[in-house]
C-alpha positions as CSV (number, residue, x, y, z in Angstrom):
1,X,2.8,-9.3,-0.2
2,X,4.8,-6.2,1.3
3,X,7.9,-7.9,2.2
4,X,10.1,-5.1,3.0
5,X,10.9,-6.6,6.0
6,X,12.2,-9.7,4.5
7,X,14.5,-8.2,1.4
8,X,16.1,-5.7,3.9
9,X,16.9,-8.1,7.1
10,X,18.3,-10.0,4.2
11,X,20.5,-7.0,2.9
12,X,22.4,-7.1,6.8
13,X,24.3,-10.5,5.2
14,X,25.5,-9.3,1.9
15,X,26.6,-11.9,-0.4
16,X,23.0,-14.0,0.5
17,X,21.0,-10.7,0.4
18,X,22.2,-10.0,-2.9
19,X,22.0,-13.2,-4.3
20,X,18.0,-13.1,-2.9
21,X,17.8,-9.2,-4.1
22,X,19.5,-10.2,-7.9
23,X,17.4,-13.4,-8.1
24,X,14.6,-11.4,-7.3
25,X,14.7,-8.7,-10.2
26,X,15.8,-10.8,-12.4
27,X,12.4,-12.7,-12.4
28,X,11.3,-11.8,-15.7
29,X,7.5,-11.7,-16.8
30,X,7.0,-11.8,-20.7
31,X,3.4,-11.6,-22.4
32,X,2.2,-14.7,-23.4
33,X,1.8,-13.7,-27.6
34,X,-2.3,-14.8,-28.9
35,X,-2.9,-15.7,-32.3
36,X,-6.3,-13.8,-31.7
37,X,-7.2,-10.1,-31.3
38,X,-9.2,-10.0,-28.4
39,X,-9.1,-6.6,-28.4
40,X,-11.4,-6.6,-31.0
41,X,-14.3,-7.8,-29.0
42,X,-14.1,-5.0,-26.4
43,X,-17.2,-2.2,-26.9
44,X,-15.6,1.3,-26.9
45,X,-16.2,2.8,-23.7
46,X,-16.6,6.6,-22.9
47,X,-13.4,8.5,-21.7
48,X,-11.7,11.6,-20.7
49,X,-14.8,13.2,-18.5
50,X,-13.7,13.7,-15.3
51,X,-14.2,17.4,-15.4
52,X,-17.9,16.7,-16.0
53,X,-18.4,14.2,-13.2
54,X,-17.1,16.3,-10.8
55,X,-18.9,19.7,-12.0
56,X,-21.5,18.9,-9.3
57,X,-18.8,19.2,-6.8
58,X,-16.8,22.3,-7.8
59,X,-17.6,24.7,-5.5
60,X,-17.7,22.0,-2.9
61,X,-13.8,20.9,-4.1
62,X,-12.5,24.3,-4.0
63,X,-13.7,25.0,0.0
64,X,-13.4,21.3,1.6
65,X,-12.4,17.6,0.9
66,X,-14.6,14.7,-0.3
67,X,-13.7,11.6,1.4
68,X,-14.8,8.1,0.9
69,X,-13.0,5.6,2.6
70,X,-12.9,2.3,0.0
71,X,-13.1,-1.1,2.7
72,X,-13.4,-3.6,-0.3
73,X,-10.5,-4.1,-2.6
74,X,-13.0,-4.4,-5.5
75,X,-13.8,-1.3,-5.2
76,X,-10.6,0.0,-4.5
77,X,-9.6,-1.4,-8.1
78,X,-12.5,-0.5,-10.0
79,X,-12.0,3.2,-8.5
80,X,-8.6,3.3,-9.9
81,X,-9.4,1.8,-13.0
82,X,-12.0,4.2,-14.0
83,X,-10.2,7.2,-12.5
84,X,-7.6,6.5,-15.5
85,X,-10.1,6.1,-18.0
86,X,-11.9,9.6,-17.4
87,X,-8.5,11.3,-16.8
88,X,-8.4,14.8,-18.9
89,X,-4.3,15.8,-18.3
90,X,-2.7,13.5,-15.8
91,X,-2.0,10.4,-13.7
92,X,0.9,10.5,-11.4
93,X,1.4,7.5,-9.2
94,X,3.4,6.8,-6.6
95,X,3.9,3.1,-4.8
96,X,6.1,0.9,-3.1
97,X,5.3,-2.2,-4.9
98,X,3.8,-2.2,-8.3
99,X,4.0,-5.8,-9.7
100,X,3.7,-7.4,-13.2
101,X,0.8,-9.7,-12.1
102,X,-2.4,-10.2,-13.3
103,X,-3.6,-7.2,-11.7
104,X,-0.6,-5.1,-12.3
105,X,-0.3,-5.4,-16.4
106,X,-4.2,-4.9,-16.3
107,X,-3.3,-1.8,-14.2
108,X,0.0,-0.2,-16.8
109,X,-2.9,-1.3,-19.6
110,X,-5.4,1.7,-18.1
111,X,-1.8,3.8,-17.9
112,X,-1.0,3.3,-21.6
113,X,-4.2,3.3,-22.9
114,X,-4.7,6.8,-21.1
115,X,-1.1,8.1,-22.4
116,X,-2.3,7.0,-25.7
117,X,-5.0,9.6,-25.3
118,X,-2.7,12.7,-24.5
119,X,-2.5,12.0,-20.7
120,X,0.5,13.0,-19.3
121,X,1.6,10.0,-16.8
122,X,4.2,9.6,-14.1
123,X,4.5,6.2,-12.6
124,X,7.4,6.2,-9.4
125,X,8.2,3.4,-7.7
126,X,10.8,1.9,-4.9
127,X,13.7,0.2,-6.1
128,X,13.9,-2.4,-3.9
129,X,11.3,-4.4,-4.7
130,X,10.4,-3.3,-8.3
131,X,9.1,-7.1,-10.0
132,X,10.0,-6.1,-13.3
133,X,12.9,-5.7,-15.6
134,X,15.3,-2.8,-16.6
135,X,13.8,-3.4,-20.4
136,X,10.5,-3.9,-19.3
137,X,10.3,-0.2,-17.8
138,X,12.2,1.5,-20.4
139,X,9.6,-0.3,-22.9
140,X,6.9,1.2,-20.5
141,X,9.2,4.6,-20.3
142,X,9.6,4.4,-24.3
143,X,5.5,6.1,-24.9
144,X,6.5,10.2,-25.4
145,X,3.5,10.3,-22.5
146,X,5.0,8.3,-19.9
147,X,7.1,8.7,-17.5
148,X,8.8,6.3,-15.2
149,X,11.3,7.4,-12.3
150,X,12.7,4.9,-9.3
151,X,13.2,6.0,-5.7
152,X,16.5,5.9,-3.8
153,X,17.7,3.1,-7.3
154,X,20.7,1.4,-5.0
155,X,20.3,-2.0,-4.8
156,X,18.2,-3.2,-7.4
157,X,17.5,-1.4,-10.9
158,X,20.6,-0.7,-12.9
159,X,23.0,-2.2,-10.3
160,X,25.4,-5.2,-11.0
161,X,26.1,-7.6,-7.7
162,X,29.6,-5.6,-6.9
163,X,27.9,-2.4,-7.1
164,X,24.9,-3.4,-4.5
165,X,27.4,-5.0,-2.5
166,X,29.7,-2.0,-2.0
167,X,26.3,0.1,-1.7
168,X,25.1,-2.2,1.5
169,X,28.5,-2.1,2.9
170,X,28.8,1.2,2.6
171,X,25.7,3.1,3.0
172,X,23.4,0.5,4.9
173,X,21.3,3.3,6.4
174,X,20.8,4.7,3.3
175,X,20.3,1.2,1.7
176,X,16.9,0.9,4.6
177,X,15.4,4.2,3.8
178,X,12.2,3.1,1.4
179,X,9.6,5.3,-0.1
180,X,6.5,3.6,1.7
181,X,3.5,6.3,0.3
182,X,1.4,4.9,-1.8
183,X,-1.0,7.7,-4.0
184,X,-3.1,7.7,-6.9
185,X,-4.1,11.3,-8.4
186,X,-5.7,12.1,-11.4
187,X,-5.7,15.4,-13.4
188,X,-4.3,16.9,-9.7
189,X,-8.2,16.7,-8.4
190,X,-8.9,13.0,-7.3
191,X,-6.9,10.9,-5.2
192,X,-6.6,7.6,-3.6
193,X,-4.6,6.9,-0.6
194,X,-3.8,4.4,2.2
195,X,-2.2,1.2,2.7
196,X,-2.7,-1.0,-0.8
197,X,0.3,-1.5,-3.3
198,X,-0.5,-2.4,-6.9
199,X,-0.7,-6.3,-7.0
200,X,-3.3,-8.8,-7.1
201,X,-2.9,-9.5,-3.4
202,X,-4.0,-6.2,-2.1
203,X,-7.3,-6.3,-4.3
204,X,-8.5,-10.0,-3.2
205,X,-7.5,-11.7,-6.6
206,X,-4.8,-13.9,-5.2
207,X,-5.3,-17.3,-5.3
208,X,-3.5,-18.3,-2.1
209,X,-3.5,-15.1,-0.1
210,X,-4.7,-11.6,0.1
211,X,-4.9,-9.0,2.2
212,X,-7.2,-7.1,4.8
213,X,-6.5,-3.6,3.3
214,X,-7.9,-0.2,3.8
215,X,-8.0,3.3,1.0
216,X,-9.3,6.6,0.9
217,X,-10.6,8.3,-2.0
218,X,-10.2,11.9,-1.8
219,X,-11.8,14.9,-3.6
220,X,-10.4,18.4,-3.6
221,X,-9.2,19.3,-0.7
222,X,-6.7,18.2,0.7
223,X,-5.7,16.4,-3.0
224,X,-3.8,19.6,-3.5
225,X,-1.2,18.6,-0.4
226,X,-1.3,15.2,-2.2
227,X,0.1,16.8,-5.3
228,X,2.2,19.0,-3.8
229,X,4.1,15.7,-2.0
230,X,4.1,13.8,-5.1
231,X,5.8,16.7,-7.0
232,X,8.3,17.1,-4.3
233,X,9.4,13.1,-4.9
234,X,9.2,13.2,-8.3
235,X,11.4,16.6,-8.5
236,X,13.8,15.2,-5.2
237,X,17.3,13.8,-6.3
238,X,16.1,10.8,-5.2
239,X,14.0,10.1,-8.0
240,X,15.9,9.0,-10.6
241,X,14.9,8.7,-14.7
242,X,14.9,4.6,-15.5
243,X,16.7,5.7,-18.4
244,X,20.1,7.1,-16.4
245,X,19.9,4.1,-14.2
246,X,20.5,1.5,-17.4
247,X,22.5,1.4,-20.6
248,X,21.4,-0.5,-23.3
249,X,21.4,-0.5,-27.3
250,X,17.8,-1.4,-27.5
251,X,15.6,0.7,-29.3
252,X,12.1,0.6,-27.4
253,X,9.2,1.2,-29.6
254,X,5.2,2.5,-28.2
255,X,3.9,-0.6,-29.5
256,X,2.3,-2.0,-26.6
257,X,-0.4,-4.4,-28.5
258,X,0.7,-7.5,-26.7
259,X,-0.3,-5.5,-23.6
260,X,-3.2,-4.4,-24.9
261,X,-4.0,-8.4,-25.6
262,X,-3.5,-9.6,-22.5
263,X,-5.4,-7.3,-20.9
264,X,-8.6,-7.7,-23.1
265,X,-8.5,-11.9,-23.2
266,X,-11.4,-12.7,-20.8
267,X,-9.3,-15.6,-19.3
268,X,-7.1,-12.4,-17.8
269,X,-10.1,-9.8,-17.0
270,X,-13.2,-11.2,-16.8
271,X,-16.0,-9.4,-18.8
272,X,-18.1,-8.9,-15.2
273,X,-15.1,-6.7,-13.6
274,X,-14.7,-4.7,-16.9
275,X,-18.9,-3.7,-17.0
276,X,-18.0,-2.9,-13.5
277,X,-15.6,-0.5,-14.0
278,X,-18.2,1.1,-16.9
279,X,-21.1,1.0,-14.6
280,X,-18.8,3.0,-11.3
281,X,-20.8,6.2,-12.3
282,X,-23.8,4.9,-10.9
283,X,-22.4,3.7,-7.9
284,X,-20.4,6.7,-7.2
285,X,-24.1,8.8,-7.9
286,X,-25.7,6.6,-5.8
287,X,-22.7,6.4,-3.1
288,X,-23.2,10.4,-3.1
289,X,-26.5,10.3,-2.4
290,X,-26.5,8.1,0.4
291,X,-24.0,10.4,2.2
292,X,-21.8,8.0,2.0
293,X,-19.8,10.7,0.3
294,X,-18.7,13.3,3.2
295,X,-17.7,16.9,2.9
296,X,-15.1,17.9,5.6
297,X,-13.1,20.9,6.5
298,X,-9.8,20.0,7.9
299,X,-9.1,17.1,6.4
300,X,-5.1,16.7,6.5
301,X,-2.5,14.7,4.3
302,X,0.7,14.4,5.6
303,X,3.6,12.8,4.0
304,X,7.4,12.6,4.9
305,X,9.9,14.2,3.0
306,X,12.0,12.6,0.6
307,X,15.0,11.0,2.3
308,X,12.6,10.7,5.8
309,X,14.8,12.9,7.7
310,X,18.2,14.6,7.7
311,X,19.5,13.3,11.3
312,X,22.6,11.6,11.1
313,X,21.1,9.1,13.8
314,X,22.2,5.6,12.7
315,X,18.9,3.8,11.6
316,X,16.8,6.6,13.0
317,X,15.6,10.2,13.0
318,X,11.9,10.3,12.8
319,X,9.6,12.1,10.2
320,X,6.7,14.5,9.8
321,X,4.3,11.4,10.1
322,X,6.2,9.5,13.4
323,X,5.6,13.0,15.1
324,X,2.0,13.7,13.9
325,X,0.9,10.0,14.8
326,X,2.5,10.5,18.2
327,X,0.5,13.9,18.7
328,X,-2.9,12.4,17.9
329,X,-1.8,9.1,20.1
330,X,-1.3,11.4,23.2
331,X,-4.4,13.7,22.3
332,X,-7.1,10.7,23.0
333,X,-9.2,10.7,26.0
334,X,-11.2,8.1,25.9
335,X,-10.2,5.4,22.8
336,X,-7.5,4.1,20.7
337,X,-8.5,1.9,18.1
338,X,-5.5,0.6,15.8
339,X,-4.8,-2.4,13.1
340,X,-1.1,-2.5,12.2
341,X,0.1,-5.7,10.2
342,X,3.5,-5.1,12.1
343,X,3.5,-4.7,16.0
344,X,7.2,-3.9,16.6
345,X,7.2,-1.9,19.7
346,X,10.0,-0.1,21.2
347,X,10.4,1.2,25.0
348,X,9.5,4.5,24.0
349,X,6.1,3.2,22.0
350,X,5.3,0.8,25.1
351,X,5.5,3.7,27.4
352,X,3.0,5.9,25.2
353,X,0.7,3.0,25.4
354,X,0.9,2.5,29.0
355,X,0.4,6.7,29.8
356,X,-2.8,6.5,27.6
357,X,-4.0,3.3,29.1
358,X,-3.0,4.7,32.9
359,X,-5.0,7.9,32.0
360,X,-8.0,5.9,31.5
361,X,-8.4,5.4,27.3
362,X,-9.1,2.1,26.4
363,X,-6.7,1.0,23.8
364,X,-7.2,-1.8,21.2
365,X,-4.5,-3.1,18.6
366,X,-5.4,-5.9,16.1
367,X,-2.3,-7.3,14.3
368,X,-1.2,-10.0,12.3
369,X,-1.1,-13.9,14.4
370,X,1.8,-15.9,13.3
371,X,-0.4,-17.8,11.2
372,X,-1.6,-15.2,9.0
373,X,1.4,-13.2,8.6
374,X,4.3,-15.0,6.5
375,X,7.1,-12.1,7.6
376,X,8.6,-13.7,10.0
377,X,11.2,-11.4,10.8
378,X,8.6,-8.5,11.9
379,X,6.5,-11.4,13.8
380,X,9.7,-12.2,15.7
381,X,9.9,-8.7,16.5
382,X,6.8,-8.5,17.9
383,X,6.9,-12.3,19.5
384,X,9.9,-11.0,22.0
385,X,8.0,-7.8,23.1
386,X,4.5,-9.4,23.4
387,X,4.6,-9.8,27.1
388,X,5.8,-6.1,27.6
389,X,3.0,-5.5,25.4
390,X,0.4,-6.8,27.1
391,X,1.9,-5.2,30.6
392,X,1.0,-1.7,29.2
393,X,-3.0,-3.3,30.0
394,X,-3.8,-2.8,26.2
395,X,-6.7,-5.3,24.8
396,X,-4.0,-7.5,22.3
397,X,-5.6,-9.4,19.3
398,X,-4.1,-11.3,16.6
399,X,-6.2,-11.4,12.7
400,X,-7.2,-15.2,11.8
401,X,-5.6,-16.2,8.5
402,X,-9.7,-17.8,7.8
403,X,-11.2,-14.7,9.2
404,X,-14.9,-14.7,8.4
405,X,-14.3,-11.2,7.6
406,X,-12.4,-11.9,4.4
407,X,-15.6,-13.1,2.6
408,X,-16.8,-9.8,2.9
409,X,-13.6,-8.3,1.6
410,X,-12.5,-10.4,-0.9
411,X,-13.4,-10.2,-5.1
412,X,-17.0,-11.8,-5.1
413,X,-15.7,-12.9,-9.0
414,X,-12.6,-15.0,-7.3
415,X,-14.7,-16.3,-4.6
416,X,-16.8,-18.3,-7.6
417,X,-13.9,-19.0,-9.2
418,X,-11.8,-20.7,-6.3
419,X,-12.4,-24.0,-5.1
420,X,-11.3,-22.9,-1.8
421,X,-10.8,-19.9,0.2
422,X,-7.0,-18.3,0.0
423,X,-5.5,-17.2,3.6
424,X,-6.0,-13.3,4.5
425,X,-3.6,-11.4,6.5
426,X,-4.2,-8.1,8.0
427,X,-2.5,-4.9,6.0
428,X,-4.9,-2.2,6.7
429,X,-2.9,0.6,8.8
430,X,-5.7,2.5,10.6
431,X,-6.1,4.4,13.7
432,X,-9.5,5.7,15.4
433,X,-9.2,8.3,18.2
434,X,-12.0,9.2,20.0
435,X,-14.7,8.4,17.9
436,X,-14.5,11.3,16.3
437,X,-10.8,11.2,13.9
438,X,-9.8,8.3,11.4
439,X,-6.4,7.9,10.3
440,X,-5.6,5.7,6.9
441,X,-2.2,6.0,6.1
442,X,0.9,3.8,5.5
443,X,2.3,3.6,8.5
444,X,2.9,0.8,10.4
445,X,3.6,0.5,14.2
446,X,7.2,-0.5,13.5
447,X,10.7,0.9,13.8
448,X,10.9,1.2,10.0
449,X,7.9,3.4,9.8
450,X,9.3,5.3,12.5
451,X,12.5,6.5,11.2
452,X,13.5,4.6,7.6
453,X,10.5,4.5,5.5
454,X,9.0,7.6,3.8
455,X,5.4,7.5,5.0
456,X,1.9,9.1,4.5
457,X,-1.4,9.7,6.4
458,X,-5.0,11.0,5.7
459,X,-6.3,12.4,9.1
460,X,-10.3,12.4,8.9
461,X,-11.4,14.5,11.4
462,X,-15.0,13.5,11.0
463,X,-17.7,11.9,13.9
464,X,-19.5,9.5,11.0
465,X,-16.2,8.4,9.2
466,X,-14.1,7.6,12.5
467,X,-17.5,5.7,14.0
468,X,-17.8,3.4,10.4
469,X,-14.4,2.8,10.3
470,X,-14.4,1.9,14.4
471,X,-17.3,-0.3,13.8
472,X,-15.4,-2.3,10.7
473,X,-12.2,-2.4,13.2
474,X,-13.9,-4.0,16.2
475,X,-16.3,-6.3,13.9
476,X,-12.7,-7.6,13.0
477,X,-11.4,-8.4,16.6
478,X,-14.5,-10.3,17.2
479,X,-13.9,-14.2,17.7
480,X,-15.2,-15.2,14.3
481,X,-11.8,-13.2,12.7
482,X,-9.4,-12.6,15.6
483,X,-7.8,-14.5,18.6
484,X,-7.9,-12.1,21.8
485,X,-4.2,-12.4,23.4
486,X,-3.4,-12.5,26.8
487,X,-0.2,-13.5,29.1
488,X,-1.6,-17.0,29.3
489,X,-3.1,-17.4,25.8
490,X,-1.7,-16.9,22.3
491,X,-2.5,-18.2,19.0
492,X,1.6,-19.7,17.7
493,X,0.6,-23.1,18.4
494,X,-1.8,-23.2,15.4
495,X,1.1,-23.4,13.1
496,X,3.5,-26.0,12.6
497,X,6.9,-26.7,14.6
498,X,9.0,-25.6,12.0
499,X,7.6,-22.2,11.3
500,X,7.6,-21.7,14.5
501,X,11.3,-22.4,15.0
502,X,11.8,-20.3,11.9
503,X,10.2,-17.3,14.0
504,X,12.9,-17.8,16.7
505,X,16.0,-18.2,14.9
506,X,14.9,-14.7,13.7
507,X,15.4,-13.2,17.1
508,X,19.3,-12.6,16.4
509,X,17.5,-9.3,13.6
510,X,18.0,-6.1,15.2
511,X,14.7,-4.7,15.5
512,X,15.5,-1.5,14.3
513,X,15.6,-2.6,11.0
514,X,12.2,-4.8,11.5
């Protein structure tokens, strides 16, 4: 799960923080070693074609933006996975979590498999919550075609327990500021955006709980503004080589055939998922012709710079995306749609609500209930503002953790495989103004997101697109997936006494860390 949150509350006490932050990366994840080759019974598949799947588009490409939003986290997956198989030059990537789970090893597989074709790929991630090892990413760093580079590396990656202490003590603001964008471009054409990390979790494979998430795929366009970000955090001084962060004597070899192993034993991909991935041509043809596939002009990515800001406001500051969410907020006349997993409001945010609702625009937020969001400390947050909340006459709902929804959502392979359903928590961060602009970005409605975290948006300015997504966004605030909150009626009971009493010693967090 995204537990940003949790690790940095935890950072404000030091010594327990960095006992929780060292136990954390130094969970190490080896390859299982297979006396068989299972490699071996994998067909070759076609690669390296992008160029040719997207000739039909060119001219389109060069004078608009193809979007696509991608609802299921299937989907999502499979879109990524074939997206590195047809790359032609590169894959750069850019995420706040990347994990060494099932999902994630199958996902560095693609990555190697394409650098082992001449693609040039640049993987950067956050430092704070990097699941794997120092040796594990240098192997990964060790292919001449791959490149690894952590964000803002100073409290995890590289650092001993004095060194992360005198870092929290010393620079705790800096310490808080997280790269939060999450983006997926191939050959500097395609790109997929929005609010899933790289885990098993955010695609519907976890066993005991998954998320409600939300992507866009994008096509020319706009992919170019994409790039452009991605360069500027790869090129920032932020960004740092894995190799400066960690000394070792290890010579790391390109052999990456236990990889390669793991990711073809059935037991770890199951054949169905891989002809999937084969067979996305197809679907993308036959997504294209349904219109499904939309052509805009206009279509905007905006991402914070590195670092979030340059105000010297303790904990604060803003960013490019706080102030563009705030204009399109105050530019509705008639609707505000949201989901959020994180409702952390401040007076500021509460009195923007309460203009638009005063003005006569019917606003809607669906976040996460207590029992189907396991960050407490951002749940508390929210718990001792829900009153001042509802006073601002916003409709207030809370996403079920056995949300019918989630059977639509959820990998139709793990749903056969499970004997029973895991718990689903909301993680999509969408807004819907007007009917007539979507919003799918990273942000969440959360002092962190406002001025720590490094965020991104894709603003859809498109009638279709913002009435689809609306439609999905209600469907999920119906009873069947949603509690509807109100002064006299909220959802906390349906949990157990001690969770609940773990909520409220919570309440002594600042939320401007939350």
């Amino acid at each position: 799960m995204e537990r940003s949150h949790q690790i940095l509350v935890k950072i404000a006490s030091a010594l327990i923080s960095l006992m929780l932050i060292s136990s954390c990366s130094a969970n190490e994840q080896y390859l299982p070693i297979y006396s068989k080759d299972h490699c071996k019974q994998i067909p070759a598949t076609e690669q390296g074609n992008l160029n040719q799947y997207l000739a039909p588009f060119t001219d389109k490409m060069t004078s608009s933006t193809g979007v696509y939003v991608l609802e299921q986290g299937t989907e999502a997956m499979l879109t990524r996975a074939w997206l590195s198989q047809q790359a032609q030059k590169t894959i750069d990537i850019q995420y706040f979590i990347f994990s060494a789970d099932n999902i994630g090893l199958i996902a560095v597989d693609y990555l190697v498999r394409a650098a082992n074709r001449g693609i040039k790929v640049r993987i950067l991630v956050d430092d704070i919550l990097v699941n794997a090892t120092a040796e594990q990413l240098l192997k990964l760093s060790a292919h001449k075609n791959l490149e690894v580079k952590i964000y803002n590396p100073n409290i995890n990656i590289g650092k001993n327990i004095a060194q992360k202490l005198y870092n929290v003590v010393t620079d705790f603001h800096g310490v808080n500021q997280r790269m939060h964008n999450k983006t997926f471009t191939v050959d500097g054409q395609v790109s997929i955006t929005g609010g899933r990390n790289v885990a098993d979790e955010y695609f519907g494979y976890d066993h005991t709980y998954n998320f409600r998430d939300r992507d866009v795929l994008v096509l020319g366009g706009a992919t170019d503004d994409i790039q452009t970000s991605f360069n500027d955090y790869w090129q920032s001084a932020l960004s740092v080589p894995i190799e400066k962060l960690v000394e070792t004597s290890t010579k790391f070899t390109d052999d990456y055939s236990d990889l390669h192993n793991y990711a073809c034993n059935p037991d770890n991909f199951v054949p169905k998922v891989r002809q999937m991935i084969n067979d996305l041509p197809k679907v993308f043809a036959e997504i294209q012709q349904s219109g499904q596939l939309h052509w805009l002009n206009d279509v905007e990515y905006i991402a914070d710079i590195p670092g979030k800001n340059t105000e010297d406001d303790f904990l604060g500051g803003g960013g490019k995306t706080t102030d563009k969410l705030i204009e399109l907020a105050k530019s509705a006349k008639t609707s505000l749609t949201i989901q959020t997993p994180y409702l952390v409001t401040t007076k500021t945010t509460r009195a923007l609500l309460k203009s638009l609702v005063d003005s006569g625009v019917k606003v809607k937020v669906l976040t996460n209930s207590l029992a189907s969001n396991d960050n407490l400390e951002a749940f508390s947050g929210y718990q001792r503002d829900r009153e001042e909340i509802l006073e601002t006459g916003i409709e207030l709902y809370e996403f079920k953790p056995d949300a019918q929804i989630r059977q639509k959502v959820m990998s139709e392979v793990m749903q056969k495989q499970l004997p029973e359903m895991p718990i689903f928590g909301l993680h999509a961060k969408t807004m819907v103004i007007d009917n007539h602009t979507a919003v799918i970005g990273t942000f969440n409605l959360d002092p962190r997101s406002t001025h720590l975290n490094t965020e991104s948006l894709v603003i859809i300015p498109s009638t279709q697109i913002a009435s689809e997504v609306k439609r999905g966004m209600l469907a999920e605030m119906l009873p069947e997936n949603a509690w509807r909150i109100t002064p006299d009626s909220n959802p906390d009971s349906e949990v157990g006494r001690l969770k609940r009493m773990k909520v409220k010693l919570r309440r002594v967090v600042p939320k401007s860390i939350l």
